[in-house]
TORVEXMAR-116046 format. One line per field, with one value per residue: residue number from 0; x, y negated, z negated of N, C-alpha, C, O, CB in turn; residue in three letters. Coordinates in Angstrom, 2 decimals. Glycine has a CB too. Layout:
loti = (NUM/...);
nu = (X/...);
nv = (Y/...);
nw = (Z/...);
cau = (X/...);
cav = (Y/...);
caw = (Z/...);
cu = (X/...);
cv = (Y/...);
cw = (Z/...);
ou = (X/...);
ov = (Y/...);
ow = (Z/...);
cbu = (X/...);
cbv = (Y/...);
cbw = (Z/...);
fike = (ala/...);
This chain:
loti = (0/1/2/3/4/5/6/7/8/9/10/11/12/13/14/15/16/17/18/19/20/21/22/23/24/25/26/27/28/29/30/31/32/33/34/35/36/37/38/39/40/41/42/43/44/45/46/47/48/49/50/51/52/53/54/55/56/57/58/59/60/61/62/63/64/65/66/67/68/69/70/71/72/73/74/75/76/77/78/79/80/81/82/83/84/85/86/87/88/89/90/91/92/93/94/95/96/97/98/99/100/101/102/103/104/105/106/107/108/109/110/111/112/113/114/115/116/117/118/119/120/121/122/123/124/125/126/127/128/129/130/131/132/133/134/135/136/137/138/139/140/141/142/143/144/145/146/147/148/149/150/151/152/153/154/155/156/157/158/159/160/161/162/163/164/165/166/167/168);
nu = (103.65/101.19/101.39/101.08/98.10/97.40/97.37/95.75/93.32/92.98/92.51/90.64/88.76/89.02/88.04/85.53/84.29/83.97/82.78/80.00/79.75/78.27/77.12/78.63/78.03/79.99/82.16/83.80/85.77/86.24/88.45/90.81/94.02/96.96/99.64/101.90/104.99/106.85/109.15/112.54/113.34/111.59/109.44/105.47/102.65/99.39/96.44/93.15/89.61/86.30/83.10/79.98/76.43/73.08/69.36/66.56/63.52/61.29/58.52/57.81/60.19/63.12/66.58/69.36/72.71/76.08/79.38/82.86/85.70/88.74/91.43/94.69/97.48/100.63/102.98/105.54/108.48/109.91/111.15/112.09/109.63/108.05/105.75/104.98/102.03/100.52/97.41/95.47/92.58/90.44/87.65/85.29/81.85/78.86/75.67/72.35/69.36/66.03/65.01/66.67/68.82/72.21/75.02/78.23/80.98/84.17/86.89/89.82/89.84/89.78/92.89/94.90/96.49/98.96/100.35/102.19/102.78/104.72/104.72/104.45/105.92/105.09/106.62/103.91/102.05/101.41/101.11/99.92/99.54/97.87/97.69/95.72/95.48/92.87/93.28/91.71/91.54/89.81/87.28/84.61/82.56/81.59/81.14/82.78/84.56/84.73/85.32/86.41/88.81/89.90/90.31/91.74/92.04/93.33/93.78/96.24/95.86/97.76/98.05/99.73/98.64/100.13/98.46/96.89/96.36/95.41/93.42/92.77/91.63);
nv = (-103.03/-104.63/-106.71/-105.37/-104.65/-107.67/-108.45/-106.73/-107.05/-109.94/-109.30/-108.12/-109.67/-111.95/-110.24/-109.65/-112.41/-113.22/-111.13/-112.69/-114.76/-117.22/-117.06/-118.86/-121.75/-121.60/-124.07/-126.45/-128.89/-126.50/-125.17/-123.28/-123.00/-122.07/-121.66/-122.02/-123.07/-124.82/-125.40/-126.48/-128.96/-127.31/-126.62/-126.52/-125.88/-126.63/-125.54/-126.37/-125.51/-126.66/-126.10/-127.16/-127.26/-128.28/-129.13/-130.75/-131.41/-134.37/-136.09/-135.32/-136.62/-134.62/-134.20/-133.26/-132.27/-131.87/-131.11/-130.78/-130.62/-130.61/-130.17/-130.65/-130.40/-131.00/-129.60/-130.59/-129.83/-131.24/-130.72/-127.81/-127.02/-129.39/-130.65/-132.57/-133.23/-134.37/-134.83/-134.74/-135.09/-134.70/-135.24/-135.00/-136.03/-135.34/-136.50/-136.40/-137.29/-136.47/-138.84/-139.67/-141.32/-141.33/-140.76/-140.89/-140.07/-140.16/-139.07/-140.04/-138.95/-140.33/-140.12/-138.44/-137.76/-135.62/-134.58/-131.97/-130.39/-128.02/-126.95/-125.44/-122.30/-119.02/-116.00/-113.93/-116.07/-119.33/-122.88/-125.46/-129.33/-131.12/-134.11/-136.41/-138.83/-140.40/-142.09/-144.82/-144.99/-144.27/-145.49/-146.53/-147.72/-145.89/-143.73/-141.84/-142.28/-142.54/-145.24/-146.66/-145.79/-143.06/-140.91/-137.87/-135.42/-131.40/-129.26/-126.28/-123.14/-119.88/-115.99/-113.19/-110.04/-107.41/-105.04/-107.35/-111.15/-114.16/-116.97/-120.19/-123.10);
nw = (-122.11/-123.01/-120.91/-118.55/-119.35/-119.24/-116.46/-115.67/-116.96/-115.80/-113.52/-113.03/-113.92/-112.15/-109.39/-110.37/-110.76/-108.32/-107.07/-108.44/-106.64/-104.87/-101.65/-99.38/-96.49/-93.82/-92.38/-91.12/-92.77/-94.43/-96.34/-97.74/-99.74/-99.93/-102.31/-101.70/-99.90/-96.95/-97.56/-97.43/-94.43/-93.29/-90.59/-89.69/-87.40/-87.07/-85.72/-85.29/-84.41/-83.69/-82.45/-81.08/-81.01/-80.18/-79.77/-79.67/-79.80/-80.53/-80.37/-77.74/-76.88/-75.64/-76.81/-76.50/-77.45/-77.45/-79.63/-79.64/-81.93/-82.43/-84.40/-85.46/-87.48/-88.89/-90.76/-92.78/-94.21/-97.09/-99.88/-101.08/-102.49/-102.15/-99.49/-96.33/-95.28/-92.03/-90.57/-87.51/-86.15/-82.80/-81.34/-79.37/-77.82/-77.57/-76.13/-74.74/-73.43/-72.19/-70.84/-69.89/-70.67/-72.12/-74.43/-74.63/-76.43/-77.08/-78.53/-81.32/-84.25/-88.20/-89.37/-91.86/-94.35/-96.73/-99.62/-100.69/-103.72/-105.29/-108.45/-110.58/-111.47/-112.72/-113.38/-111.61/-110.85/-109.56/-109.50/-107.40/-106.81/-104.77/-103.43/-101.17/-98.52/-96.36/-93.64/-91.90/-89.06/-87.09/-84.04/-85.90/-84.70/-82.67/-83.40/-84.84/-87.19/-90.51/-90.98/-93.31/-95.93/-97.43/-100.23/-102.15/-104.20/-104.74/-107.03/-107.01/-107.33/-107.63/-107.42/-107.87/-107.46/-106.42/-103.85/-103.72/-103.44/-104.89/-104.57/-105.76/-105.60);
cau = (102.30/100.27/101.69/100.09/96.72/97.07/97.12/94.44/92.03/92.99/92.30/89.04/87.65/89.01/87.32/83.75/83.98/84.11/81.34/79.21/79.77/77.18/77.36/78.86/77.49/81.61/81.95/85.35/86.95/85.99/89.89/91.76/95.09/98.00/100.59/103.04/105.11/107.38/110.87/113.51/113.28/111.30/108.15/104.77/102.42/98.35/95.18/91.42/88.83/84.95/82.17/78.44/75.45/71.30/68.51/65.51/61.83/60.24/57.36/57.95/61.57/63.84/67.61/70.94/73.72/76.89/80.37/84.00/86.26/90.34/92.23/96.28/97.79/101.67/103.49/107.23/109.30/110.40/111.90/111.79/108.74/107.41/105.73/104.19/100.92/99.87/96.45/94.86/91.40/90.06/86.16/84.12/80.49/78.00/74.16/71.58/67.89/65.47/64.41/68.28/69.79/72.93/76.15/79.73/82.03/85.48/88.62/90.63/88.79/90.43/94.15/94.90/98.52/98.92/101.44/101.44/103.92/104.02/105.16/104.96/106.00/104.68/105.94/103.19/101.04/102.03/100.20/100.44/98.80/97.76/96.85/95.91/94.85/92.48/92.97/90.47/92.03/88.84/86.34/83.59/81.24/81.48/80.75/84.14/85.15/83.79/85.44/86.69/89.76/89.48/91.49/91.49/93.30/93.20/94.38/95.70/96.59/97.98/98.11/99.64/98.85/100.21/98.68/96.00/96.53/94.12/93.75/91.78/91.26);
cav = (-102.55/-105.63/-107.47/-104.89/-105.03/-108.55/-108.50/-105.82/-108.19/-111.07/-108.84/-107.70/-111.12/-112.18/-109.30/-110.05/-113.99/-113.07/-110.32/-112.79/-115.73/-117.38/-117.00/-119.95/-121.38/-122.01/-125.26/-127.54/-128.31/-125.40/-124.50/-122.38/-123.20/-120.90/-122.80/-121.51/-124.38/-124.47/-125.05/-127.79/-128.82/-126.24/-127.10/-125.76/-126.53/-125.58/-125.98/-125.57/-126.00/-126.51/-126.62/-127.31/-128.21/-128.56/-129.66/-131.36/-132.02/-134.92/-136.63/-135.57/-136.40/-133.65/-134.39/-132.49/-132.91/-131.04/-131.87/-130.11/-131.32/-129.97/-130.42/-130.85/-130.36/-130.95/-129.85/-130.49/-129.18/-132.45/-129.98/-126.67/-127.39/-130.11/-130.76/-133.43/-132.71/-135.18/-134.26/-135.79/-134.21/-135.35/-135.20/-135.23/-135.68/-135.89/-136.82/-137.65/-136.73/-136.07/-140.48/-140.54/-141.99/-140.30/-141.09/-140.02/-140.32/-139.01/-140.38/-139.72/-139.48/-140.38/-139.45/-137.93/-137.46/-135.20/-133.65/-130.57/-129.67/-126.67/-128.02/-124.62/-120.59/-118.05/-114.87/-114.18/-117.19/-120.37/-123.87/-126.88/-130.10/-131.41/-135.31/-136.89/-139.96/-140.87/-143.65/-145.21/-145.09/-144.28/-146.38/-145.93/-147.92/-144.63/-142.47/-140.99/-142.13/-143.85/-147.10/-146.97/-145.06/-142.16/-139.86/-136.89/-134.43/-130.50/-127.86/-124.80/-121.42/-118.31/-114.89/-111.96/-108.89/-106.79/-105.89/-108.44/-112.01/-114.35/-118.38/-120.65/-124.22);
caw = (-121.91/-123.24/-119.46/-117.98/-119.71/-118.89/-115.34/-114.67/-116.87/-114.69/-111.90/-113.27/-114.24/-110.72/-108.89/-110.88/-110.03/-106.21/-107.05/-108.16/-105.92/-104.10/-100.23/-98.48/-95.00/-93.29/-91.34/-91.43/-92.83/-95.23/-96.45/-98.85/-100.02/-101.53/-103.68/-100.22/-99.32/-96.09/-97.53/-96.70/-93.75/-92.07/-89.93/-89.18/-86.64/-87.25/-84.97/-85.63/-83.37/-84.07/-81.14/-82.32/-79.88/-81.02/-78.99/-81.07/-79.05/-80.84/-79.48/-75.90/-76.09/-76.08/-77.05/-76.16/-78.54/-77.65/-79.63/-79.97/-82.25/-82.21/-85.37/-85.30/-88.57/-88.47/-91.83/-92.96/-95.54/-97.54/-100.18/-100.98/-103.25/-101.54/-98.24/-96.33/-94.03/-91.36/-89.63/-86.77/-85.17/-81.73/-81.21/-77.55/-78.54/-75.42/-76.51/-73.96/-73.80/-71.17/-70.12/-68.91/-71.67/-73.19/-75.17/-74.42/-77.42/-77.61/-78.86/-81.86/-85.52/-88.93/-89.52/-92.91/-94.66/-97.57/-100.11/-101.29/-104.39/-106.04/-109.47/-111.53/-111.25/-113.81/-112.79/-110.63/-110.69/-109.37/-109.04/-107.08/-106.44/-102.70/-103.17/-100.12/-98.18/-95.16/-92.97/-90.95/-87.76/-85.53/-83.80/-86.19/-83.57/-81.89/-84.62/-84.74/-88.83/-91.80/-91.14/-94.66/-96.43/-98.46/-101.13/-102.88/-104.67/-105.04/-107.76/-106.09/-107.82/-106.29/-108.49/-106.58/-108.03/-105.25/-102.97/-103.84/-103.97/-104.89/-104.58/-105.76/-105.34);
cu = (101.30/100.56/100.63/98.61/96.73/96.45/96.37/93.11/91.90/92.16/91.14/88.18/87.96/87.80/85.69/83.59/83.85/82.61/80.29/78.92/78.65/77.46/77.31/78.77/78.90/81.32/83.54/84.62/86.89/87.84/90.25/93.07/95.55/98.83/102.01/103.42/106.12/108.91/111.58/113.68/112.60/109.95/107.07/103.57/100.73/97.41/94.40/90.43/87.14/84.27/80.77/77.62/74.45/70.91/67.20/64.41/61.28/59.20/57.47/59.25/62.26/65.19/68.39/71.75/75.29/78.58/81.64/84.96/87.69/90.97/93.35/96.91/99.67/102.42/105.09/107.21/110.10/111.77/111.55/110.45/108.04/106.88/104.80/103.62/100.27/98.80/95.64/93.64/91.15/88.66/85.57/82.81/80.14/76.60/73.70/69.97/67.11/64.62/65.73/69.35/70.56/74.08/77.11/80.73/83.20/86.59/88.89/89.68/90.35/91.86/93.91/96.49/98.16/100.07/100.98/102.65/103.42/105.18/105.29/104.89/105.97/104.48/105.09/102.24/102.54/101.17/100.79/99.59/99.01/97.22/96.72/95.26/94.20/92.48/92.25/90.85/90.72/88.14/84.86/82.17/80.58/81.05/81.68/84.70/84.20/84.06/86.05/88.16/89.30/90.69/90.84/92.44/92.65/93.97/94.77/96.36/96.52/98.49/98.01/99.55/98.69/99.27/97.70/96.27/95.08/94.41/92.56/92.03/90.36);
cv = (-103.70/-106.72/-106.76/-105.09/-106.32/-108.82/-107.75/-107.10/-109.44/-110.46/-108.99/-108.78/-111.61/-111.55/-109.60/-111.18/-113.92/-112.14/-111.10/-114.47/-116.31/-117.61/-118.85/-120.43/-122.14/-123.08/-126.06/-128.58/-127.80/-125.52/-123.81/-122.91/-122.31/-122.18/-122.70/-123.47/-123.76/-124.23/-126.29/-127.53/-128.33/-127.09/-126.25/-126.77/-125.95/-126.08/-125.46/-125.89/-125.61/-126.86/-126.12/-128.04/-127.97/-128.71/-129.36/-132.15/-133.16/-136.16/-136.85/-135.45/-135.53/-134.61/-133.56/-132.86/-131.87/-132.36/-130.52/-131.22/-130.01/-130.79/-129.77/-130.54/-129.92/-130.96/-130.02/-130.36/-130.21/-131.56/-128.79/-126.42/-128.61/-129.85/-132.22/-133.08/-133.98/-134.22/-135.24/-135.17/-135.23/-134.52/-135.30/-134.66/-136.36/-136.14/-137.21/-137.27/-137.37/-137.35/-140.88/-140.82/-141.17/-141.40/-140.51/-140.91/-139.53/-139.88/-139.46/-140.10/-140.29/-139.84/-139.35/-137.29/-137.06/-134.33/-132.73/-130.76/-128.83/-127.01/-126.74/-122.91/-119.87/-117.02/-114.72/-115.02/-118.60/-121.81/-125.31/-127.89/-130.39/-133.05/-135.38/-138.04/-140.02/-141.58/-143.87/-145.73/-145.02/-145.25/-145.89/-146.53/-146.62/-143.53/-141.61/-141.30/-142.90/-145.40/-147.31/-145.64/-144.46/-141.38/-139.37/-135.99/-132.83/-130.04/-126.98/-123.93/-120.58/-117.40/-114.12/-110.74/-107.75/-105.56/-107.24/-109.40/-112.78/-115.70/-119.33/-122.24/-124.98);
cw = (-121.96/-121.90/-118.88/-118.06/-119.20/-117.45/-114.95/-115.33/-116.27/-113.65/-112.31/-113.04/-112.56/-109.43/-109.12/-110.38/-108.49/-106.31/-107.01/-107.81/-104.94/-102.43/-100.12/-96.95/-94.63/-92.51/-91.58/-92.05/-94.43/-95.64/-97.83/-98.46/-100.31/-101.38/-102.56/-99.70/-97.82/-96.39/-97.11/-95.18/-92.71/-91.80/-89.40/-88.14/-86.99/-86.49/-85.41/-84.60/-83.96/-83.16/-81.65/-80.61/-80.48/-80.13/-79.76/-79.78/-80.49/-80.44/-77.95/-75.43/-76.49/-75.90/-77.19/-77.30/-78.44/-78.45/-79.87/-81.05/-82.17/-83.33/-84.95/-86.76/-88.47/-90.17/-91.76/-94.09/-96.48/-98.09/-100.33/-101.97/-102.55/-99.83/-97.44/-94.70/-93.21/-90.43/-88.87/-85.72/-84.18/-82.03/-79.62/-78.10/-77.35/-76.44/-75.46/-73.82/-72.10/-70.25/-69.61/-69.77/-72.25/-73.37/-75.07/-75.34/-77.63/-77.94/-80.17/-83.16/-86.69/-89.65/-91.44/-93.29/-96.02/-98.11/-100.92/-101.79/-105.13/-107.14/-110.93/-111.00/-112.78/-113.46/-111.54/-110.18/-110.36/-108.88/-108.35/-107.09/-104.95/-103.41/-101.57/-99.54/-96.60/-94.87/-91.82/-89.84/-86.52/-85.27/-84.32/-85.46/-82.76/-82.72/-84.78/-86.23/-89.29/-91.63/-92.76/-94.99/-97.53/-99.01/-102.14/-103.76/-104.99/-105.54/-107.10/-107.18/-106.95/-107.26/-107.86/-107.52/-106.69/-105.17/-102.80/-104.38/-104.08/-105.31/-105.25/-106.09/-106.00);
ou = (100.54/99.79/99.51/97.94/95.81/95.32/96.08/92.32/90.81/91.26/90.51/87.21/87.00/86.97/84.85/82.75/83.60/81.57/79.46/78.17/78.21/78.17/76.51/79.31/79.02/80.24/84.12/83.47/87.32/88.41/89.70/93.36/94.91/98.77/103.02/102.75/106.17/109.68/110.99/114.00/112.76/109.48/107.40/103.57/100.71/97.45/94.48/90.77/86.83/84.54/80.47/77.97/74.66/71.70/66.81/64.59/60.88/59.72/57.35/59.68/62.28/65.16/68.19/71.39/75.54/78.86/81.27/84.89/87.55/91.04/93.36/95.80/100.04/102.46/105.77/106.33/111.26/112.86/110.55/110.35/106.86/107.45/103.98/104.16/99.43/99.12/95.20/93.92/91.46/88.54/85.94/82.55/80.57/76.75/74.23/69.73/67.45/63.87/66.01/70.54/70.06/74.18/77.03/81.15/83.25/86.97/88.37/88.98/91.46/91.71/93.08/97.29/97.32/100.69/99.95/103.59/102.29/106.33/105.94/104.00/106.70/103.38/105.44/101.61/103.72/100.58/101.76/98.49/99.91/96.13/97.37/94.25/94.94/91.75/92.24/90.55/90.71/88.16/84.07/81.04/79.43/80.61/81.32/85.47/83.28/83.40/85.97/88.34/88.57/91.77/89.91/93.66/91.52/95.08/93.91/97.40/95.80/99.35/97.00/100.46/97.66/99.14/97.79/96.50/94.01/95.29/91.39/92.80/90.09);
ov = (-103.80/-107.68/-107.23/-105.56/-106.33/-109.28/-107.88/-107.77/-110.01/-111.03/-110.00/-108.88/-111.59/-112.21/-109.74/-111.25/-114.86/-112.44/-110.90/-115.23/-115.46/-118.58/-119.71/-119.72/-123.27/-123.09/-125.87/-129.01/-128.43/-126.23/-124.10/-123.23/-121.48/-123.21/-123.36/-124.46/-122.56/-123.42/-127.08/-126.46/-128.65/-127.97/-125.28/-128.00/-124.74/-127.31/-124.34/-126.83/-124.56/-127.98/-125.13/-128.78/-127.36/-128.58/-128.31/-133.17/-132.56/-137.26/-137.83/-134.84/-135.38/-135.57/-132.87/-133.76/-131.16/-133.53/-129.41/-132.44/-128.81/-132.01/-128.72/-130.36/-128.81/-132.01/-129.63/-130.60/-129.80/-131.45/-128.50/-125.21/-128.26/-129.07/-132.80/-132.83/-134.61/-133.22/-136.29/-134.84/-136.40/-133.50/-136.32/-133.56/-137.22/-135.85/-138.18/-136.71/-138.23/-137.12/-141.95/-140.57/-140.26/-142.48/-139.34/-142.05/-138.45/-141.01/-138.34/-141.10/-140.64/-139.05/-139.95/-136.60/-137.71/-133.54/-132.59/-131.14/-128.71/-127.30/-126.94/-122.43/-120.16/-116.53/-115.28/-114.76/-118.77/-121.72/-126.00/-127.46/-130.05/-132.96/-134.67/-138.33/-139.71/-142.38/-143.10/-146.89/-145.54/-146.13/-145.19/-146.05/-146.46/-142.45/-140.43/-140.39/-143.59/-146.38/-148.46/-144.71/-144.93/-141.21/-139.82/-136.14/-132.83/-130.08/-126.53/-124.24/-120.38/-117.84/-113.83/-110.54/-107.36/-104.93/-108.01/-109.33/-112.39/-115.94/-118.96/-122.44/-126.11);
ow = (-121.00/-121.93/-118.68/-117.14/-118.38/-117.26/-113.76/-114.66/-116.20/-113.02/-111.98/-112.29/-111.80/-108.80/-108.23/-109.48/-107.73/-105.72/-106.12/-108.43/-104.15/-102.17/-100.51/-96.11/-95.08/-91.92/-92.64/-91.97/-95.40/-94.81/-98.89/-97.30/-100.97/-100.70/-102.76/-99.39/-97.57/-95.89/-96.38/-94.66/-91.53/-92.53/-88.71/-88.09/-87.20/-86.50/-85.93/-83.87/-84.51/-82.73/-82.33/-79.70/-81.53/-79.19/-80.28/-79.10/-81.48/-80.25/-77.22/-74.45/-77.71/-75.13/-78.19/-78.06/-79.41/-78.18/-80.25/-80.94/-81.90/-83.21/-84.31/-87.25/-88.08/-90.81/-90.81/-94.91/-96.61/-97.52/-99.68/-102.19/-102.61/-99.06/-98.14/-93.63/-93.85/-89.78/-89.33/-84.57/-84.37/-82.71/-79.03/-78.58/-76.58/-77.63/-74.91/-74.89/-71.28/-69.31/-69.08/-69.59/-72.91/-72.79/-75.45/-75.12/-78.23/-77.65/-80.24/-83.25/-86.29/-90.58/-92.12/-92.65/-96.64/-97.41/-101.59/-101.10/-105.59/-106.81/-111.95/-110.31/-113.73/-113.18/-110.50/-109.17/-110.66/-107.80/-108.67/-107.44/-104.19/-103.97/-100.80/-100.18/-95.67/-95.46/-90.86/-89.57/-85.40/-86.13/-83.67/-85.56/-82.36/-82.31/-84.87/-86.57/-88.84/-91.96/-93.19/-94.21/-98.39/-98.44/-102.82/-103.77/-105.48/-105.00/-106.34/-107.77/-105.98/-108.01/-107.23/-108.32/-106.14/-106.21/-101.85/-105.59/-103.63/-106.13/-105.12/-107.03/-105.60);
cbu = (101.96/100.52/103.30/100.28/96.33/97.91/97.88/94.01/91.69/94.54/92.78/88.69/88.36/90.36/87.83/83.29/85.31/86.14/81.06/78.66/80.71/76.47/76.00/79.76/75.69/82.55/80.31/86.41/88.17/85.15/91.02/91.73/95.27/99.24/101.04/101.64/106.00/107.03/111.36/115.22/113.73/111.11/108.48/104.26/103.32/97.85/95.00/90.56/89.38/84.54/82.62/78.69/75.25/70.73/68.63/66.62/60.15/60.55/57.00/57.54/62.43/63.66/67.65/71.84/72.83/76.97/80.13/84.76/85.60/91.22/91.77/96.69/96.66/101.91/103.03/108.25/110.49/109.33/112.38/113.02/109.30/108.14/105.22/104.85/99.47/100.90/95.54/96.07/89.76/91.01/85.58/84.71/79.94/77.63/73.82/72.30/67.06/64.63/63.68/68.02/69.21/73.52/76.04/80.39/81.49/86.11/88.28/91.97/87.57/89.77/95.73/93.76/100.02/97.98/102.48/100.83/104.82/104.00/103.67/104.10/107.67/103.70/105.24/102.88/99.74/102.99/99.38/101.00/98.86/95.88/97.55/95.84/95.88/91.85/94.14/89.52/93.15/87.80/86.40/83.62/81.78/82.77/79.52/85.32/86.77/84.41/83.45/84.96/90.83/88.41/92.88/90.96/94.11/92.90/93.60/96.46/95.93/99.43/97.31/101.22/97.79/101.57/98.74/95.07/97.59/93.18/94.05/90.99/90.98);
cbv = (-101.50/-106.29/-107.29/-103.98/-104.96/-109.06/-108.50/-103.33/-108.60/-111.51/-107.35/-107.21/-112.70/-111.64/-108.05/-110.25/-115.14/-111.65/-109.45/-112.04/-115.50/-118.52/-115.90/-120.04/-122.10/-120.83/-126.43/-128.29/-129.35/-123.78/-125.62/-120.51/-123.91/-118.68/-121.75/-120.14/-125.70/-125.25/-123.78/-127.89/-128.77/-124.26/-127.81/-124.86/-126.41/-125.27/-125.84/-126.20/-125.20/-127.10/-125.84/-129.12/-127.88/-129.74/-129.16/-132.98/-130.09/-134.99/-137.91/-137.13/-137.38/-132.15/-134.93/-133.06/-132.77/-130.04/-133.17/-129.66/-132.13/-130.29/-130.08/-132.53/-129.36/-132.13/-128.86/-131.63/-128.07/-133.41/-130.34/-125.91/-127.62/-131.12/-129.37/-134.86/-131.78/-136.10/-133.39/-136.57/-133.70/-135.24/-136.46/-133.91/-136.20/-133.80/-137.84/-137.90/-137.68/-134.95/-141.93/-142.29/-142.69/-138.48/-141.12/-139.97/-140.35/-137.79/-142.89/-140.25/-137.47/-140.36/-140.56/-137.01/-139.18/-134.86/-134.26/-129.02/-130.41/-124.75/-129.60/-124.96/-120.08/-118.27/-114.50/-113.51/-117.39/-119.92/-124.17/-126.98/-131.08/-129.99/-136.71/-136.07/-141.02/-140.81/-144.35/-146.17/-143.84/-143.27/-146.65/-145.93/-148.93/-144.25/-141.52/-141.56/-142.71/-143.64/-148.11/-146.76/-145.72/-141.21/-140.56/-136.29/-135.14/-130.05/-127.13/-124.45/-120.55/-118.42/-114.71/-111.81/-108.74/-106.45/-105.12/-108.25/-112.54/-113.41/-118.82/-119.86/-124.16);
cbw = (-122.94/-124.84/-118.61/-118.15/-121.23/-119.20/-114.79/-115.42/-117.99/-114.08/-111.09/-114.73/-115.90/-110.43/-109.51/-112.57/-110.32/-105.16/-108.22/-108.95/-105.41/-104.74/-99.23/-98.68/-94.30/-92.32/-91.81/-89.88/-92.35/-94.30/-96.21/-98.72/-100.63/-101.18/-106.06/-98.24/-100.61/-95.21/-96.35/-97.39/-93.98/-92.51/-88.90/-90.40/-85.30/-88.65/-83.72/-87.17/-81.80/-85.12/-79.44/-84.54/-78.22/-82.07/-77.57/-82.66/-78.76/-81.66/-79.97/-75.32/-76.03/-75.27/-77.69/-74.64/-80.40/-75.90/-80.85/-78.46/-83.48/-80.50/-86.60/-84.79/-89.29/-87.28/-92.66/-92.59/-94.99/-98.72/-100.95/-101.23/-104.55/-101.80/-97.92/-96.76/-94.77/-90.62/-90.33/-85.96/-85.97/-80.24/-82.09/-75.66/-80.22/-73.32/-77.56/-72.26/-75.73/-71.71/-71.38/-68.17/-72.69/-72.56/-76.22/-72.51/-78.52/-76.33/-79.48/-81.46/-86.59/-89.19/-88.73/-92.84/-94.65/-97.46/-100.78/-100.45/-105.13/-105.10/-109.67/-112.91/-110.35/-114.49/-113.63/-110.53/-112.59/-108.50/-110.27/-105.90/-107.25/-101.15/-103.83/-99.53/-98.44/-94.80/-92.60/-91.46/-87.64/-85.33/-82.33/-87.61/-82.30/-81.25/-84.35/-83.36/-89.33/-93.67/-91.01/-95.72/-96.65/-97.92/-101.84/-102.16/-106.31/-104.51/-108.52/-104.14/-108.98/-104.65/-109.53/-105.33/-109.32/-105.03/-101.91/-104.29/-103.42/-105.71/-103.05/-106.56/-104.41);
fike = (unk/unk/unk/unk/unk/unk/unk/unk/unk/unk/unk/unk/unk/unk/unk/unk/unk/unk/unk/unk/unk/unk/unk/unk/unk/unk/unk/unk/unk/unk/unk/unk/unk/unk/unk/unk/unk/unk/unk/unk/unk/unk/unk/unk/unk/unk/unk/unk/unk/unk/unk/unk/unk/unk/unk/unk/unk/unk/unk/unk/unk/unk/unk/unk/unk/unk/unk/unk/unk/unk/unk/unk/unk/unk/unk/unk/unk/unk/unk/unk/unk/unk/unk/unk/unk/unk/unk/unk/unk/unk/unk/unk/unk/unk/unk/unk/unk/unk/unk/unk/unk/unk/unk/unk/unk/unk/unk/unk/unk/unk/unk/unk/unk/unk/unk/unk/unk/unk/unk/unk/unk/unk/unk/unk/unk/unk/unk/unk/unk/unk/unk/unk/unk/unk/unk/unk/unk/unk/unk/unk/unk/unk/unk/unk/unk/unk/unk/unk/unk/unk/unk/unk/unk/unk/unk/unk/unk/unk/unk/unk/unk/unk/unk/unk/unk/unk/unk/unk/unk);
């Protein structure tokens, strides 16, 4: 009985923290994790796609601004607990404004390689870590990366209380 009680006040306190969450404005690379790995061996394949345009009048000149970007995200299954994520977005950014002048940038941004292990199971909870690293593969003349290398790391939990699971990062 005292399991039980446990897991509804998980739920509960779960349930309230989402109640009183503050609205988020979505943009990439926004993401949620679960603690879900692929498995030995196995492979997944993921795309995203983001398309954004503006147009800004100031003093006379007006300016265009359209861009797409296409994220790749190629995972493998190292082990059945492990995985390792290579991601590689492409960008096409146009700019040009109303004296002629514009900018055509596209090419390939910053690649990014990351592992995900899921390192503990509790019952129904289970957590992993994600480190990961960016390398400065683009031409940041172009405005396509930082020009610099970056890394991070995320927490993930996953707590299924069927049929509601619930992640958090």
């Amino acid at each position: 009985m005292a399991r039980d009680t446990l897991i509804k006040l998980l739920a509960t306190c779960s349930l309230l923290i989402l109640y009183m969450a503050a609205p988020a404005q979505a943009a990439l690379p926004l993401a949620t994790d679960d603690t879900g790995t692929q498995g030995m061996m196995k492979f997944q394949v993921e795309t995203g796609a983001e398309f954004g345009w503006d147009r800004e009048t100031e003093h006379g000149t007006s300016t265009t601004s359209n861009h797409q970007t296409l994220n790749v995200a190629v995972t493998a299954g190292v082990l059945d607990s492990l995985d390792l994520v290579l991601s590689y977005p492409f960008s096409w950014q146009r700019m040009e404004n109303n004296n002629g002048n514009g900018i055509d940038n596209s090419g390939l941004n910053d690649l990014s390689l990351e592992l995900k292990w899921r390192f503990l199971e509790l019952g129904p909870a289970s957590f992993a870590i994600k480190p990961s690293i960016t390398f400065p593969t683009a031409n940041r003349d172009r405005r396509l990366g930082t020009g610099r290398a970056a890394y991070g790391a995320t927490l993930i939990s996953t707590v299924e209380f069927k049929p509601v699971t619930v992640h958090a990062n």
